[in-house]
C-alpha positions in Angstrom: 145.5 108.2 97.9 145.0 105.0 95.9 142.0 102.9 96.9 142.4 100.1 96.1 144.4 98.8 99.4 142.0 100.3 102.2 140.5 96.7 102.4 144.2 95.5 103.4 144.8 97.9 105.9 145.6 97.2 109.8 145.2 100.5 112.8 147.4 101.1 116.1 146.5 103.6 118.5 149.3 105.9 120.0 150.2 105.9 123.8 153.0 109.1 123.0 154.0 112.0 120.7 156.7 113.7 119.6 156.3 117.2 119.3 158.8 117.7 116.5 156.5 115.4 114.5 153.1 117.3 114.7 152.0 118.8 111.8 152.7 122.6 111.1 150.3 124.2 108.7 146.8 122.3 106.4 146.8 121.8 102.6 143.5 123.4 102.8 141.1 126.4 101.6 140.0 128.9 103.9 136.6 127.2 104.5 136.9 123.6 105.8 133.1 121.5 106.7 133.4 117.6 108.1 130.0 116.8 108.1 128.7 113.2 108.2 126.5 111.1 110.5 126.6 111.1 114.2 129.2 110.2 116.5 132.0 109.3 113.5 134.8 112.0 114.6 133.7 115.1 113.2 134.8 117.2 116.1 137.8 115.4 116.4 138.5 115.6 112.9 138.0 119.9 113.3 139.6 120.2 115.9 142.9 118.5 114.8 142.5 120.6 111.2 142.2 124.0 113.4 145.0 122.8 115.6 147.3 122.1 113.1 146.5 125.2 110.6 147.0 127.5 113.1 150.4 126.1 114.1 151.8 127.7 111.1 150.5 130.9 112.1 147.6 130.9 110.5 144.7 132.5 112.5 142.0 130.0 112.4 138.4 129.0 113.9 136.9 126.2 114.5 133.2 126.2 114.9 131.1 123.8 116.1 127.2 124.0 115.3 126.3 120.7 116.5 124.0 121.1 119.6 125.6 117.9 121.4 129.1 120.1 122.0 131.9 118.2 122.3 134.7 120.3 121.1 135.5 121.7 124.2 136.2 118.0 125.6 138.1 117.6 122.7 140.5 120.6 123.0 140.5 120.4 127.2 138.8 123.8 127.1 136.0 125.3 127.7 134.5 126.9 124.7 132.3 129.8 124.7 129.3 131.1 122.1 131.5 133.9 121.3 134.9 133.1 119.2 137.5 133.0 122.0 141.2 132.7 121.3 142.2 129.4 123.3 145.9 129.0 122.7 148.9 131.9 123.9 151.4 130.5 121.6 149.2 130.2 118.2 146.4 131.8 116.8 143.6 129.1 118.0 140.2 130.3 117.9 137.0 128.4 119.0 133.2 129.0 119.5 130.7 126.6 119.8 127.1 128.2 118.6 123.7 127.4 120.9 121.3 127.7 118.5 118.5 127.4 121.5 119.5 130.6 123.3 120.8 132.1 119.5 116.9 131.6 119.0 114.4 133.1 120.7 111.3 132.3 118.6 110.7 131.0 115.4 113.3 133.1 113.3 114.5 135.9 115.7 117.4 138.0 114.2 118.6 141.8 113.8 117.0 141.8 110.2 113.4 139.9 111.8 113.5 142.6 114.3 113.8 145.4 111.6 111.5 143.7 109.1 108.8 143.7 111.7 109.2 147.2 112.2 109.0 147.6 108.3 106.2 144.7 108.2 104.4 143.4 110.7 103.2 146.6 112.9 99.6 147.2 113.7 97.3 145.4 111.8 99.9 143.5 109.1 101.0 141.0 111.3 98.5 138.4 111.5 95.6 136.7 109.6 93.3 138.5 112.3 94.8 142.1 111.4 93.5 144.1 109.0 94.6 142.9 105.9 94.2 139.4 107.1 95.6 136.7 105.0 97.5 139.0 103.4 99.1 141.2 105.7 101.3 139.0 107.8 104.4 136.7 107.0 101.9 134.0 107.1 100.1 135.5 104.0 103.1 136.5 102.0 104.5 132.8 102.7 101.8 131.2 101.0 99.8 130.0 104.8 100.3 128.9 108.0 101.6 125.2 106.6 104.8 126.6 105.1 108.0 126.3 107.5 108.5 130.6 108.1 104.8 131.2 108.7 104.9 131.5 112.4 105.2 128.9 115.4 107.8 126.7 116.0 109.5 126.8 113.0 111.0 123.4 112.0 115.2 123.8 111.6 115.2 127.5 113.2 118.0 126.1 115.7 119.8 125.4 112.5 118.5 128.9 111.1 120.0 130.7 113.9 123.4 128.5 113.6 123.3 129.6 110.2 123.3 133.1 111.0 126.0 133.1 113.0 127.8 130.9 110.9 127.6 133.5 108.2 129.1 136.1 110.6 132.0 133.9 111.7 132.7 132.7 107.8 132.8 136.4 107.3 135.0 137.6 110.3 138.1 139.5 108.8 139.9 137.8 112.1 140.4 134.4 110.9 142.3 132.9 107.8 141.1 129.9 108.2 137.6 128.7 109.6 136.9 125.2 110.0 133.2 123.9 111.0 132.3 120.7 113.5 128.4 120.4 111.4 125.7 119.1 112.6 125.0 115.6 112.3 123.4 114.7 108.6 119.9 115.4 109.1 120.7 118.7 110.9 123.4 119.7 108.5 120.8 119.4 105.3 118.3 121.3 106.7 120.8 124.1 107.4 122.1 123.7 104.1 118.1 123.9 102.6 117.4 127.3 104.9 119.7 129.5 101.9 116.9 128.8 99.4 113.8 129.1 101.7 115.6 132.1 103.4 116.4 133.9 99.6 112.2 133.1 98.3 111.4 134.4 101.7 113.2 137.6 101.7 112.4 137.8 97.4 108.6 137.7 98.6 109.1 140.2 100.9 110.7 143.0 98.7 107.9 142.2 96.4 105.2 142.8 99.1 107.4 145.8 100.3 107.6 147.4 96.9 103.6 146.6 96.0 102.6 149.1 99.1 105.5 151.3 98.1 102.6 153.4 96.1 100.3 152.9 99.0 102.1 154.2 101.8 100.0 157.1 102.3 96.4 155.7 102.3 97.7 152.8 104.0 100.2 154.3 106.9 97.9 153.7 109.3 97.9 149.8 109.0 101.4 149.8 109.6 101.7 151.6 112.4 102.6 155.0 111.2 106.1 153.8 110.1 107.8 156.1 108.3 109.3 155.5 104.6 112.9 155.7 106.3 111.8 152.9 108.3 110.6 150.5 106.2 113.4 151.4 104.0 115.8 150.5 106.2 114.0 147.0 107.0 114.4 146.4 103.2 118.0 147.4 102.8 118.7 144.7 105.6 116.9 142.4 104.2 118.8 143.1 101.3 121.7 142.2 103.0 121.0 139.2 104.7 120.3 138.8 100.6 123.3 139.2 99.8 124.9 137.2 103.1 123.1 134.5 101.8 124.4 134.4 98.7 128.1 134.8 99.7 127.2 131.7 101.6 126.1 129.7 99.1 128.8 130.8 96.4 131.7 129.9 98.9 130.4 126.4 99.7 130.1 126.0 96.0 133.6 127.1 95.2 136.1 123.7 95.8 139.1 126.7 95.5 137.5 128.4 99.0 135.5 125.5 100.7 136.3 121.7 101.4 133.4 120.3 102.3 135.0 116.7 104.1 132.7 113.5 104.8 133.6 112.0 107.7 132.9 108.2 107.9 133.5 104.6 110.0 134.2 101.5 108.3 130.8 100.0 109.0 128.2 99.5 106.2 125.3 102.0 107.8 128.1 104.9 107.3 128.6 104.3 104.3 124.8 104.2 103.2 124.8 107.5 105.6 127.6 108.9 103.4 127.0 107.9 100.3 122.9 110.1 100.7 124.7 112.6 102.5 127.2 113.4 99.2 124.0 112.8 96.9 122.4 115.7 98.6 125.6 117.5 98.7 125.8 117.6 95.1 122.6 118.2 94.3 123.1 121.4 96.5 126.0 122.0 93.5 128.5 121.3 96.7 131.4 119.4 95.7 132.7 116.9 98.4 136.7 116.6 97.5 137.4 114.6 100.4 136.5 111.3 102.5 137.8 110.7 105.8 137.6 107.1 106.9 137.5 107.2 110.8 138.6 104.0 113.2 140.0 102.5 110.9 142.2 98.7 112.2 145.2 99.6 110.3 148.9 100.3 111.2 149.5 104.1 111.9 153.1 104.1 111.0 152.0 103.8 107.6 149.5 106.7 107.5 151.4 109.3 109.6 155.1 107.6 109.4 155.2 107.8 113.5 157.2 105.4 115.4 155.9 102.3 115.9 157.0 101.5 119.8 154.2 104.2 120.4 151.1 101.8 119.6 149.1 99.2 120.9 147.6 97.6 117.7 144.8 95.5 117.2 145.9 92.1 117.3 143.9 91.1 114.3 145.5 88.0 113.9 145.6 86.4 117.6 142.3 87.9 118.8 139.4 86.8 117.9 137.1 90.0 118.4 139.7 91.6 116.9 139.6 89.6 113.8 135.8 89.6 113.3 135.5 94.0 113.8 138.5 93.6 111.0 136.2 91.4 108.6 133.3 94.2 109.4 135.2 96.9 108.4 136.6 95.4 105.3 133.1 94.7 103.9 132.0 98.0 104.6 135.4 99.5 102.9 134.9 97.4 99.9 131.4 98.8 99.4 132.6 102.2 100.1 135.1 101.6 96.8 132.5 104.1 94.7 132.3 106.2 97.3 136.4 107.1 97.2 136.8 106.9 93.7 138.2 110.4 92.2 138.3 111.3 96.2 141.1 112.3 98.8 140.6 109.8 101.3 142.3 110.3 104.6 142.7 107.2 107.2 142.6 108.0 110.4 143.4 104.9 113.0 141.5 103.6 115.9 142.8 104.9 119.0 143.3 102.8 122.2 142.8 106.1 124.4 140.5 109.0 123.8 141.7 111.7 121.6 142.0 114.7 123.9 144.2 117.1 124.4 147.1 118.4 121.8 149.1 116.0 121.5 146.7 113.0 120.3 145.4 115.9 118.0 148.3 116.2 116.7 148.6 112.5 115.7 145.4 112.9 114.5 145.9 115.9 112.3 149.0 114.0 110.7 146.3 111.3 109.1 144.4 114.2 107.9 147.4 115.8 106.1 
């Protein structure tokens, strides 16, 4: 889209929808993210995406791993923590992950429980076991300071998200998966937890394969695990290796992921999104697309609906209306760097709440 006319753009919200007019099938890869700062659309924005790509048949997810659910709301459903089918007549998916009760400690998972078995029995789990400082995951992390060694671990809601979010990207059921992040903060800390996980499970093979040679005269520290055991702990940590990696290969891969900021026409959402692509990219994660949210412009030239469906902002007679228009094109002119060599999509301010399928629909017509 050029760029250069989003600063001379007016928005009209939609009061009804044809249903010969909603879109049919996303221009998309099989992974979409909209990430971005709180409370600009991203649910809205993922749920109209799913919506529409699975209206072409396309079996499709839609995730949401922010811990303030909304997407239920959104869809006039209510949403499980297990990937539920939610629509008869297309293949509609949706799950929304609680990383509080996915959690049950400071990194509880299958391959934690099995590593414990493999590690942290009798006297190797703790500073006060035998091997002290080096016998727990405290020791092998470098102390009790860093962010795995025991307690509350900072970001292990968004470790357990990510965990789940691995299985879900992975799920042979879906085509198409499409993820409502986190808001910023939360989303770069899940996006931070691949490294920190990969050094952590590195430092344990290491340990693991140093005592390899001292299972015998050291048996009885562990527990009396046998070899098979702590075998199999490795091998699964191995895995979640390997999981990890998948993870970060596909969000680095602009053929199999879209990772799609989501933003308002207001100059602190832009400063949000103009960090939250820095990180992005120094992650090596491209961000192909920018979706401008609320945006005061007339719909009928973003989605080519009929125009006796909208109540527009009367930017002209109304003085509020004027003044939010002046707001928004500051912040949209300092946003210009932000869309160059970007897809940006518009997506209108709404005079009603965008619920329900239809006003989805309208919604994932912008987004096309």
């Amino acid at each position: 889209m050029p760029t250069g006319g989003m600063s001379e753009l007016s928005v009209e919200p939609v009061e009804s929808v044809d249903e010969a007019e909603l879109p049919v099938g996303v221009d998309a890869p099989e992974y979409v993210l909209y990430g971005g700062k709180g409370g600009v659309g991203k649910t809205t924005c993922a749920a109209a995406t799913g919506l529409a790509s699975a209206r072409d048949g396309t079996s499709t997810l839609v995730v949401s791993t922010d811990p303030a659910h909304s997407l239920s709301d959104t869809l006039n459903t209510e949403i499980g923590s297990e990937p539920t089918r939610i629509k008869d007549d297309i293949p509609l998916y949706a799950v929304e992950i609680d990383p509080e009760a996915a959690s049950e400690g400071p990194f509880v998972t299958d391959e934690e429980d099995q590593a414990e078995a493999a590690f942290d029995a009798g006297g190797a789990g703790g500073t006060d076991g035998a091997m002290g400082g080096l016998g727990g995951l405290e020791g092998m992390l470098g102390g009790g300071d860093h962010p795995l060694a025991g307690g509350a671990m900072p970001g292990a809601d968004e470790a357990a998200a990510m965990q789940l979010l691995l299985e879900y990207l992975d799920d042979p059921r879906f085509d198409r998966v499409v993820v409502d992040t986190a808001p910023t903060g939360h989303t770069l800390r899940l996006l931070e937890l691949p490294d920190v996980m990969d050094s952590m499970v590195g430092r344990l093979l290491s340990f693991r394969e140093k005592l390899s040679g001292m299972a015998g005269s050291l048996g009885g520290l562990f527990g009396g695990g046998s070899d098979e055991d702590m075998e199999e702990g490795v091998d699964d940590l191995r895995e979640l290796s390997s999981k990890i990696e998948r993870l970060r290969t596909a969000l680095r891969d602009p053929s199999r992921t879209d990772f799609r900021v989501v933003m308002v026409p207001e100059e602190m959402s832009v400063v949000e999104s103009e960090r939250l692509i820095d990180r992005l990219e120094g992650f090596g994660i491209p961000v192909g697309t920018v979706v401008v949210n609320r945006v005061s412009e007339d719909l009928t030239d973003v989605a080519g609906f009929d125009e006796e469906w909208f109540v527009a902002p009367d930017t002209e007679g109304c003085e509020f209306c004027r003044r939010r228009w002046e707001v928004q094109r500051s912040a949209l002119k300092r946003a210009q760097e932000l869309f160059r060599g970007r897809d940006v999509k518009r997506v209108p301010l709404f005079a009603e709440a965008v619920q329900g399928e239809a006003m989805l629909g309208v919604v994932g017509s912008c987004l096309d």
